[in-house]
MARTIPA-804322 format. One line per 5 residues: number of its first residue (from 1); their letters; for each residue x, y, z of C-alpha. Coordinates in steps of 0.5 Angstrom, whole numbers, plus 500, padded with zeros to 3 digits. Layout:
BEGIN
NUM = a = X:Y:Z; ... .
% end
This chain:
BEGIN
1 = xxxxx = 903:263:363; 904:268:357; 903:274:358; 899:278:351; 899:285:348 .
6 = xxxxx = 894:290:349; 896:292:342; 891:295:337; 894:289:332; 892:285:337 .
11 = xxxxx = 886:280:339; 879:279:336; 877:283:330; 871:286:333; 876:289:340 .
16 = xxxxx = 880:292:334; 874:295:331; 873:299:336; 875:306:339; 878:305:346 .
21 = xxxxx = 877:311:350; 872:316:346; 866:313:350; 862:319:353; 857:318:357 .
26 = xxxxx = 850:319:356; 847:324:360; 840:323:363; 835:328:362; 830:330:368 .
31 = xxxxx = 825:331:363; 827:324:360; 826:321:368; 820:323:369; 817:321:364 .
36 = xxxxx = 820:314:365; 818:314:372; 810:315:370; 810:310:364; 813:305:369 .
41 = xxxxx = 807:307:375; 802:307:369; 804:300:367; 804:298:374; 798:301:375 .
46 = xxxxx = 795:297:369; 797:291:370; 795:290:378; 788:293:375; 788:288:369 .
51 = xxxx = 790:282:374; 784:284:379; 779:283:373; 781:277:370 .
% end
């Protein structure tokens, strides 16, 4: 088996576009997970209700 080179030259063109570790990881705010978590109870709660009306 041929054994290839991780090198930028080398590969795909979209895999030599792209930066190799300048990944930051994204922060998740509290603020933004509260207001995640109710969007998803309020939907939830929308669609049990909506099910026992139709």
């Amino acid at each position: 088996m041929m054994q290839r080179s991780h090198s930028a030259a080398s590969g795909h063109p979209f895999r030599r576009s792209v930066l190799r570790g300048r990944v930051r990881p994204l922060r998740v705010r509290e603020e933004d997970g509260d207001m995640k978590l109710f969007v998803l109870s309020f939907t939830a709660f929308f669609v049990c209700f909506y099910t026992l009306i139709a």
